[in-house]
C-alpha atoms as a printed R data frame, in Angstrom:
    type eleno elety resid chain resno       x       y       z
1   ATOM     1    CA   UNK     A     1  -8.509 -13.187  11.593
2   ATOM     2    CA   UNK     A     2  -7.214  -9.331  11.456
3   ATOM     3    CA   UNK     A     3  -6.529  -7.737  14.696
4   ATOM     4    CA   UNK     A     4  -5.681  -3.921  15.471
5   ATOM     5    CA   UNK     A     5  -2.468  -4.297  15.477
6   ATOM     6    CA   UNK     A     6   0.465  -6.999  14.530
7   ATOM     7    CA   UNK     A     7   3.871  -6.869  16.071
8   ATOM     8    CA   UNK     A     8   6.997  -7.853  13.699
9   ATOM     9    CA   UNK     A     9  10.355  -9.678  15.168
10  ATOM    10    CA   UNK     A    10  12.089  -6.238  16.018
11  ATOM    11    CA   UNK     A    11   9.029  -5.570  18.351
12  ATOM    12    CA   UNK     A    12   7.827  -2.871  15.897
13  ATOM    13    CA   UNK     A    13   4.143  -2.225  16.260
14  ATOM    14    CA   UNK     A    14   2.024  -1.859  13.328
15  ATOM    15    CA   UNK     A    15  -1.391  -1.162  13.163
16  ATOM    16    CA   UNK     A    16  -4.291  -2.432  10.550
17  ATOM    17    CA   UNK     A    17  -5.548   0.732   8.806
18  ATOM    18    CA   UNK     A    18  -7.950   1.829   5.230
19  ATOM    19    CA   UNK     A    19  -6.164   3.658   3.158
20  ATOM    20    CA   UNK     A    20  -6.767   5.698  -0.260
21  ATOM    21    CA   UNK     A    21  -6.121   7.920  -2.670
22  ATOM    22    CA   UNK     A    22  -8.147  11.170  -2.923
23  ATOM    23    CA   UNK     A    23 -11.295   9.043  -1.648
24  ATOM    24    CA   UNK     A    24 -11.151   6.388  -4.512
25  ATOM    25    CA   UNK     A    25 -10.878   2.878  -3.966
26  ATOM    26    CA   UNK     A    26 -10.338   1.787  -0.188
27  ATOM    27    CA   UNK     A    27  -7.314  -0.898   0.561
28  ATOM    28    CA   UNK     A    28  -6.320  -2.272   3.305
29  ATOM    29    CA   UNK     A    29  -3.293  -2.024   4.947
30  ATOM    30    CA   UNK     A    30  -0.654  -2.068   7.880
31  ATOM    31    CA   UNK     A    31   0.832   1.411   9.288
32  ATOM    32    CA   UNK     A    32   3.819   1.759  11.646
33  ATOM    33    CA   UNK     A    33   2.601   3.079  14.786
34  ATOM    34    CA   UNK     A    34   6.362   4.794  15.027
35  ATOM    35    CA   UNK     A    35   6.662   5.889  11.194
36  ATOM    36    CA   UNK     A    36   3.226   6.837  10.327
37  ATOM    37    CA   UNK     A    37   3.112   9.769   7.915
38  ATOM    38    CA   UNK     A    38   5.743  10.447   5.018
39  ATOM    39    CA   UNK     A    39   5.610  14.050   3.610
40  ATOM    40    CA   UNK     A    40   2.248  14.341   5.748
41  ATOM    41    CA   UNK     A    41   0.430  11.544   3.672
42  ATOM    42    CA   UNK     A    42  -0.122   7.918   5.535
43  ATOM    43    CA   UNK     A    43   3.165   5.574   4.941
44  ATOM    44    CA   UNK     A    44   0.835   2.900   4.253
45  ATOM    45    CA   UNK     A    45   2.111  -1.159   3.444
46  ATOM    46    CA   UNK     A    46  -1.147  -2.683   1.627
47  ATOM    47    CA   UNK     A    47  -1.825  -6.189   2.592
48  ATOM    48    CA   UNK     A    48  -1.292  -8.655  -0.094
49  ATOM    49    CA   UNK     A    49  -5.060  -8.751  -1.059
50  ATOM    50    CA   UNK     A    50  -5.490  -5.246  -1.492
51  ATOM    51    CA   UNK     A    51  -1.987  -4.579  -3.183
52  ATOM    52    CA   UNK     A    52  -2.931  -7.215  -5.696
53  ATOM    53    CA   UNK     A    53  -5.864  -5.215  -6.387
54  ATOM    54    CA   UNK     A    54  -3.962  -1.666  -6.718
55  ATOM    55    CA   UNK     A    55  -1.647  -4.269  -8.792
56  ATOM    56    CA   UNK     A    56  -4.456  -4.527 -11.525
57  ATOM    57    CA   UNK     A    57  -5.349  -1.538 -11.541
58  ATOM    58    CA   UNK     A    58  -1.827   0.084 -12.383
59  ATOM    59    CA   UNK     A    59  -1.744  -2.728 -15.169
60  ATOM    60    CA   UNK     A    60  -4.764  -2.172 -16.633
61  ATOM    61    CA   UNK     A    61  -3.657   1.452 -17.012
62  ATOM    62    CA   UNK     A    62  -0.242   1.027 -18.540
63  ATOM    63    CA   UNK     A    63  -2.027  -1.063 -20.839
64  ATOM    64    CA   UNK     A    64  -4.277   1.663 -21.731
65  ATOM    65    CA   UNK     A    65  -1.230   3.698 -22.823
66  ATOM    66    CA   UNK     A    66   0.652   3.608 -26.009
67  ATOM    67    CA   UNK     A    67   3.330   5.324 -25.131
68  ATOM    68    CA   UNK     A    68   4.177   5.191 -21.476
69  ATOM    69    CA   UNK     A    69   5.646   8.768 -20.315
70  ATOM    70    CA   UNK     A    70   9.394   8.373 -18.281
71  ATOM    71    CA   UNK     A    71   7.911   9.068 -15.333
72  ATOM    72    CA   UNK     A    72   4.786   6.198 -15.974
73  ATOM    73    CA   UNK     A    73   8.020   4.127 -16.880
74  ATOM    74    CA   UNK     A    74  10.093   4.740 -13.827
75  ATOM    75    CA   UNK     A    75   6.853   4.217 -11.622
76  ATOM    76    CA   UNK     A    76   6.095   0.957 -13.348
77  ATOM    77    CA   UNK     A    77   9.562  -0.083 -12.210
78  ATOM    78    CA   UNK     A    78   9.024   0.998  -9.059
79  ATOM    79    CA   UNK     A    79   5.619  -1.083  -8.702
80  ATOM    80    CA   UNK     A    80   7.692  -4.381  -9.846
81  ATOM    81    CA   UNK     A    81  10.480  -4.124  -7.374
82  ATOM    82    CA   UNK     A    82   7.646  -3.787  -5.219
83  ATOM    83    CA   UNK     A    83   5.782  -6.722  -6.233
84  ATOM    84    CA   UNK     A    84   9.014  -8.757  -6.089
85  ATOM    85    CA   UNK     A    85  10.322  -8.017  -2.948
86  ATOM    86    CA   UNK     A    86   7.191  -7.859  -0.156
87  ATOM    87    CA   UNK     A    87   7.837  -6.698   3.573
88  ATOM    88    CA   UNK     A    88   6.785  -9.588   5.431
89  ATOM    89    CA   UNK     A    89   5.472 -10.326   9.336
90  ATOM    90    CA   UNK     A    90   4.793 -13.131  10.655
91  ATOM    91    CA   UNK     A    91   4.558 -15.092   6.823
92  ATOM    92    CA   UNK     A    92   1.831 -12.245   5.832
93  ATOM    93    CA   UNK     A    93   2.971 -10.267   2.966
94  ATOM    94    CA   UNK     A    94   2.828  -6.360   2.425
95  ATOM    95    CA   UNK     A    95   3.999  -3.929  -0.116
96  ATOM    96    CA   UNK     A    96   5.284   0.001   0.465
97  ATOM    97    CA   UNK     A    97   3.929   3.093  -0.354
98  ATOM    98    CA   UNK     A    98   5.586   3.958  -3.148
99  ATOM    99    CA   UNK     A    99   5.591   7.486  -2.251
100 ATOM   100    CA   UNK     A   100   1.912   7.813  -3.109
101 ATOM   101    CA   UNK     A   101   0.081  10.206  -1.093
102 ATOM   102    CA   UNK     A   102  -2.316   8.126   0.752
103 ATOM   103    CA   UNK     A   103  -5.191   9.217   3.079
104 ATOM   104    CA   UNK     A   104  -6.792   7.080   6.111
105 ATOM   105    CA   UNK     A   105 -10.514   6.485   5.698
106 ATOM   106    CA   UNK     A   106 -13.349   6.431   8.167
107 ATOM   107    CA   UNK     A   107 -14.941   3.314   7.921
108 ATOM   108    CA   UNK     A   108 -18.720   3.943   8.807
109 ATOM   109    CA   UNK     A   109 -20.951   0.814  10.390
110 ATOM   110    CA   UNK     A   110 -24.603   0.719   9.217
């Protein structure tokens, strides 16, 4: 069960957000109530669910590539260290930003 917020061993209080990227795909994720916005975009730590999904997705496009460009390379890097080294709470898993400029989404009932 997800509830508004979780609160890590340092008493840091993050909340349960929906995040995305120029109003794509929506993912899931947790937000420090402290350290909310880097750059003025949300500083957003995707649950493990939804950062498997963003995961894929990355993949599937470096695959699509030939020739990856240095900065496709460097941010491919970037996604493995990620994947390799989640932020965890309470044994839940979540992976940073990576600097992407993520938006919070309305979620609309009915």
């Amino acid at each position: 069960m997800i509830t508004d917020i979780i609160i890590d061993d340092k008493k840091t209080i993050w909340k349960y957000a929906k995040v995305s990227i120029e109003n794509t795909k929506v993912y899931d994720c947790i937000v420090n109530k402290k350290n909310e916005f880097w750059n003025g975009w949300v500083n957003a730590y995707l649950t493990e669910d939804s950062f498997k999904e963003y995961y894929k997705l990355q993949q599937d496009y470096f695959n699509s590539i030939e020739d990856l460009s240095d900065g496709d390379k460097e941010f491919k890097e970037e996604l493995e260290d990620t994947k390799n080294n989640p932020f965890i709470i309470k044994d839940k898993k979540f992976y940073g930003c990576l600097g992407i400029c993520w938006d919070y989404v309305e979620v609309h009932n009915g």
